[in-house]
C-alpha beads as a LAMMPS data file, in Angstrom:
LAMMPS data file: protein, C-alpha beads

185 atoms
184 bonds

1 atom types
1 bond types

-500.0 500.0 xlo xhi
-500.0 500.0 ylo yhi
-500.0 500.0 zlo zhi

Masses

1 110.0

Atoms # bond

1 1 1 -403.958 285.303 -60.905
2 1 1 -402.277 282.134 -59.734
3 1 1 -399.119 280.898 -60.728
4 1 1 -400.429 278.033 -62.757
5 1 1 -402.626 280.288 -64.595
6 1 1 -399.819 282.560 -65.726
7 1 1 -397.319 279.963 -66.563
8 1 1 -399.990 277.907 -68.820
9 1 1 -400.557 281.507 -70.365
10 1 1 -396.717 281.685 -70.896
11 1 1 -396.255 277.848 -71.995
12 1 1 -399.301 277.898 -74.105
13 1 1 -397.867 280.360 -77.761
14 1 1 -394.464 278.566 -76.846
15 1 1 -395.951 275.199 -77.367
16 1 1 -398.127 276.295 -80.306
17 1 1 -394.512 277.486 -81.760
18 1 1 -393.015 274.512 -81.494
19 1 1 -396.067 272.615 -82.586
20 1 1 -395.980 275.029 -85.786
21 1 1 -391.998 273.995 -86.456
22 1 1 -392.960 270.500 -86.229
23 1 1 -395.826 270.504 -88.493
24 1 1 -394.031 272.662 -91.527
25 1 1 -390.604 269.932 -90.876
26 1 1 -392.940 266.868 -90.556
27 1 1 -391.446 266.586 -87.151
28 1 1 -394.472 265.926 -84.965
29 1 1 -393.461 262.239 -83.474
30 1 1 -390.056 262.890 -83.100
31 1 1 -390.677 266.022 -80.815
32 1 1 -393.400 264.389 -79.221
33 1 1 -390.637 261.790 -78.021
34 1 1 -388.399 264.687 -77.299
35 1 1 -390.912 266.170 -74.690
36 1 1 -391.990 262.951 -73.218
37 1 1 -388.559 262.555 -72.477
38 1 1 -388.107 266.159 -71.186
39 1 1 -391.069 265.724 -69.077
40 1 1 -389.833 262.363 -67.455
41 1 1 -386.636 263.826 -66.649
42 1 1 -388.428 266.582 -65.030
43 1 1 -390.180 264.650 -62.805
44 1 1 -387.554 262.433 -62.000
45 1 1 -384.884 264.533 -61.131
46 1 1 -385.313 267.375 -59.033
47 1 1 -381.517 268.106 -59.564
48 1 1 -382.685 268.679 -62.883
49 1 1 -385.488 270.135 -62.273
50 1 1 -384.066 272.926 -60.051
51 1 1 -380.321 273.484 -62.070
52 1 1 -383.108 274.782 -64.697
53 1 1 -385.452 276.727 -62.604
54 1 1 -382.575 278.415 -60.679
55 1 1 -382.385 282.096 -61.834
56 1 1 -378.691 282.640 -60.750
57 1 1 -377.241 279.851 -62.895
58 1 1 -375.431 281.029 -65.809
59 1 1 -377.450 281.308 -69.381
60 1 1 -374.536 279.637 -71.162
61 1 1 -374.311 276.679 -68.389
62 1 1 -377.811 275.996 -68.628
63 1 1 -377.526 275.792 -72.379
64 1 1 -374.319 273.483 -72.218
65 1 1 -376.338 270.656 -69.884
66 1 1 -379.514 271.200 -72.059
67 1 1 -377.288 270.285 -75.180
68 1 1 -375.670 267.005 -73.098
69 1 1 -378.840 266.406 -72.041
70 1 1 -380.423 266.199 -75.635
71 1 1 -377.539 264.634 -77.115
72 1 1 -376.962 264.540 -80.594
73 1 1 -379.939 262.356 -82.270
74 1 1 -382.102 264.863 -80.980
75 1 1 -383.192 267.458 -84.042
76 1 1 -381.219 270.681 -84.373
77 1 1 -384.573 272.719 -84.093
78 1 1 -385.595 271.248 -80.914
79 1 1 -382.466 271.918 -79.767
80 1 1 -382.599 275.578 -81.006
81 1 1 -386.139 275.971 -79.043
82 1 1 -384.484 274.979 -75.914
83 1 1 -381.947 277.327 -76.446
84 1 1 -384.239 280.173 -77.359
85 1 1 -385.887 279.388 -74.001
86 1 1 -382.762 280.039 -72.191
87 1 1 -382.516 283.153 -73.657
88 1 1 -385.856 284.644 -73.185
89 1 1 -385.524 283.543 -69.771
90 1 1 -388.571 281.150 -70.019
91 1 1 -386.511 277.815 -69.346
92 1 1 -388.485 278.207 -65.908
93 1 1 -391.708 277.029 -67.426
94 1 1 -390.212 274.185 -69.362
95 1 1 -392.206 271.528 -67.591
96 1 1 -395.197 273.797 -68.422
97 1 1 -394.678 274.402 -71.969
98 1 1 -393.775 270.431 -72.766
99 1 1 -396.737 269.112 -71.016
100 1 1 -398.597 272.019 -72.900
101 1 1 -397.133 271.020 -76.147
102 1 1 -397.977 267.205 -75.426
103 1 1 -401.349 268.015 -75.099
104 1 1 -401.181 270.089 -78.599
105 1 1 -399.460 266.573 -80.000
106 1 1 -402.280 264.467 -78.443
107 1 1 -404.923 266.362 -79.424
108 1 1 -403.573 266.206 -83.427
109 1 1 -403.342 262.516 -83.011
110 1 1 -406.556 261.765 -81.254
111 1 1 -405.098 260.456 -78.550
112 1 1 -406.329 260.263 -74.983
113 1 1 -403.980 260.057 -71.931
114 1 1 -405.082 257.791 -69.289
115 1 1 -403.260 258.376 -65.914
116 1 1 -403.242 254.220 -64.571
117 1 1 -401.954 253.646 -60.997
118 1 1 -401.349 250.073 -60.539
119 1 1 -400.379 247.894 -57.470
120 1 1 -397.650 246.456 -59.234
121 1 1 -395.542 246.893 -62.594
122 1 1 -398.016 245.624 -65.456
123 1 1 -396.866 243.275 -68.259
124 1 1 -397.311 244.212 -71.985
125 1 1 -400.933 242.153 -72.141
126 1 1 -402.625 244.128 -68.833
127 1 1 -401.013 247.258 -70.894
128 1 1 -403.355 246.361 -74.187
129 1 1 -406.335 244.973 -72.096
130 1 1 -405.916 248.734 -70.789
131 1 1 -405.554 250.826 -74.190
132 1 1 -408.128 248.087 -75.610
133 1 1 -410.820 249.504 -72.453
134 1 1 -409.584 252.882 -72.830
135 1 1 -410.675 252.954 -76.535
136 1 1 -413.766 251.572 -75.594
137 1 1 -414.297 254.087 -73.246
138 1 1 -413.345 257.098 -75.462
139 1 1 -413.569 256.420 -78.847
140 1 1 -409.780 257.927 -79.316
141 1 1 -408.026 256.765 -82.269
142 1 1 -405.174 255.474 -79.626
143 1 1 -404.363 255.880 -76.231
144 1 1 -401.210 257.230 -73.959
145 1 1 -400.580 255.738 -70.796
146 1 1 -398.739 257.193 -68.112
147 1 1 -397.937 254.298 -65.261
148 1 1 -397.347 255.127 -61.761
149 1 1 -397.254 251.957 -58.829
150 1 1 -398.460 252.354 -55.748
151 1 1 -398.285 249.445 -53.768
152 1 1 -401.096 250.553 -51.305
153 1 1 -403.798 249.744 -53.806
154 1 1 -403.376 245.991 -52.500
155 1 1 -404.228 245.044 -56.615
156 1 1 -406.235 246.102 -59.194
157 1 1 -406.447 249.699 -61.042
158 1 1 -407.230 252.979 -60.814
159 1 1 -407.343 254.919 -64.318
160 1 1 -408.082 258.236 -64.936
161 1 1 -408.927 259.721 -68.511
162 1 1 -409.928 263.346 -68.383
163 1 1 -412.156 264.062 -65.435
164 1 1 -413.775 260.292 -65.580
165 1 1 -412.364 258.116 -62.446
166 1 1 -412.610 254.073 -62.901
167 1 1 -411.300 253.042 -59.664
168 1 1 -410.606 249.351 -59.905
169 1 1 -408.189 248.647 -56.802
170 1 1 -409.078 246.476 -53.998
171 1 1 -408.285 249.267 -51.767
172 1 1 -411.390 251.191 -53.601
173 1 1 -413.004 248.213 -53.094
174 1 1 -412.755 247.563 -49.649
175 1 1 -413.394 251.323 -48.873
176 1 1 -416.842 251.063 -50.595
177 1 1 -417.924 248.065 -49.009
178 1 1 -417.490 249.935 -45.669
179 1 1 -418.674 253.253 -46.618
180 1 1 -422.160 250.549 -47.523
181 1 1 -421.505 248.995 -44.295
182 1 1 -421.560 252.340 -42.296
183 1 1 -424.814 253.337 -44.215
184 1 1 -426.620 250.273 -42.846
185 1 1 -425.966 250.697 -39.360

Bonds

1 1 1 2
2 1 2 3
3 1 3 4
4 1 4 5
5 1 5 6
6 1 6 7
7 1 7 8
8 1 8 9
9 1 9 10
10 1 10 11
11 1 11 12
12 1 12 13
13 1 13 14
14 1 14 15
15 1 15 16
16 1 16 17
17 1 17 18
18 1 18 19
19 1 19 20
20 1 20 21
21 1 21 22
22 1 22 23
23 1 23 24
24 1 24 25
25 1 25 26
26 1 26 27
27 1 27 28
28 1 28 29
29 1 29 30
30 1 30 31
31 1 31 32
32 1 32 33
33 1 33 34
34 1 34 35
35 1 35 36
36 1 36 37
37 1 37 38
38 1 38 39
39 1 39 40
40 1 40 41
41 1 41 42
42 1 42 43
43 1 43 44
44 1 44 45
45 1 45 46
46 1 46 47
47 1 47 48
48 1 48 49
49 1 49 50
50 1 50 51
51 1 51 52
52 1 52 53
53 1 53 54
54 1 54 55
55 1 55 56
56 1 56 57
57 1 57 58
58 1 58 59
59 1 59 60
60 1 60 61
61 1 61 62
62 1 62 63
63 1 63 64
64 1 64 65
65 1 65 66
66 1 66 67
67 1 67 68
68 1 68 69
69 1 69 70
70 1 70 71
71 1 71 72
72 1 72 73
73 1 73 74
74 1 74 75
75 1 75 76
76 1 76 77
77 1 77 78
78 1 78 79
79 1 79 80
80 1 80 81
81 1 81 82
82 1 82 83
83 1 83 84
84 1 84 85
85 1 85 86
86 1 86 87
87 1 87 88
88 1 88 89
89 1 89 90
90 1 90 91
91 1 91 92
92 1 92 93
93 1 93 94
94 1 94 95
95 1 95 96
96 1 96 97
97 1 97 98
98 1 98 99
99 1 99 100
100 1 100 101
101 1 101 102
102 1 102 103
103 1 103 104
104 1 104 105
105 1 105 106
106 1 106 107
107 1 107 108
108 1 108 109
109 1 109 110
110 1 110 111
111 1 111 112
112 1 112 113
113 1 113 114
114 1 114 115
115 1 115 116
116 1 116 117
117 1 117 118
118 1 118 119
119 1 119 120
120 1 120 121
121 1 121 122
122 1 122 123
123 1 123 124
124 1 124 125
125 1 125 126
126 1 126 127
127 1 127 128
128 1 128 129
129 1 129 130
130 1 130 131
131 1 131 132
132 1 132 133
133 1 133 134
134 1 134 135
135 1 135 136
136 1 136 137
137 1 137 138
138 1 138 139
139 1 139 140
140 1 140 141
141 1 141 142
142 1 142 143
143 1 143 144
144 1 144 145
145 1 145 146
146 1 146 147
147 1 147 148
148 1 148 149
149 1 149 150
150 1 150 151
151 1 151 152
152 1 152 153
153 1 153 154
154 1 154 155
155 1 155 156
156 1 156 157
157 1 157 158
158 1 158 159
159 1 159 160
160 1 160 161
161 1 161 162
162 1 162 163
163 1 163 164
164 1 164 165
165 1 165 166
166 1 166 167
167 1 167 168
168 1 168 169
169 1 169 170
170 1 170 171
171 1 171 172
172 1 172 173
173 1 173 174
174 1 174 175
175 1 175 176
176 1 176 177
177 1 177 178
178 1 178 179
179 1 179 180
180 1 180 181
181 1 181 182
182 1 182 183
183 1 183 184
184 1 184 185
């Protein structure tokens, strides 16, 4: 089995726990925010990311930055899980089970996450147009976006819902018109 495999089978009744918390205290939103938040964090800091991962750190130290971390507006039971996780020794597959639990979260709220890669930051209006298309597209009752830039692109778009690919950069763009080129010569 590969590692992705087992860790999704790990994250997977970990998320559905939480989920199942959040449901019975009508917490749903608030952890959603909670594991967005985790999830950026994880992906932006790979001091972060590896103080967690690292087996030799010390239970109670990991616990002690995962409470400063949280802070105190986060809820007492999300706070608990992370603990919990710490314990069982499955703070490893936090990015895993967040991610997993996101998905859960989406799912419940008919939501669709489109993965956009832009040229440049985009204002609040090309953020609608996008949600507005992505609706369109999907028929989701609302839509996530998750924004990375990358400059390359020259301009334009390249979102990603699912498996389905709309690549509207000018980089795209210029690469068809010379894979056409190279078919007519």
């Amino acid at each position: 089995m590969s590692g992705s495999i087992v860790s999704s089978q790990i994250a997977e009744p970990y998320a559905q726990a939480l989920m199942s918390v959040a449901q019975q205290n009508d917490l749903t939103d608030k952890f959603g925010a909670d594991c967005r938040d985790l999830e950026k964090l994880i992906e932006d800091s790979a001091e972060f990311r590896d103080f967690v991962a690292n087996p030799v750190v010390d239970s109670e130290a990991k616990k002690a930055v995962l409470k400063q971390v949280m802070g105190t507006e986060s809820n007492p039971f999300f706070v608990n899980f992370l603990m919990l996780l710490v314990d069982k020794r499955r703070i490893v597959f936090l990015k895993e089970i967040v991610a997993q639990f996101n998905a859960l979260l989406r799912k419940l709220k008919q939501t669709v996450l489109a993965e956009v890669t832009s040229a440049q930051d985009l204002n609040d209006g090309q953020k609608q147009a996008l949600v507005d298309q992505v609706k369109g597209i999907t028929d989701a009752q609302d839509v996530e976006l998750k924004i990375d830039i990358d400059p390359s692109l020259i301009g334009g778009v390249i979102i990603k819902v699912g498996s389905k690919i709309i690549d509207a950069s000018v980089k795209g763009q210029l690469r068809r018109i010379g894979m056409s080129l190279n078919s007519i010569s």
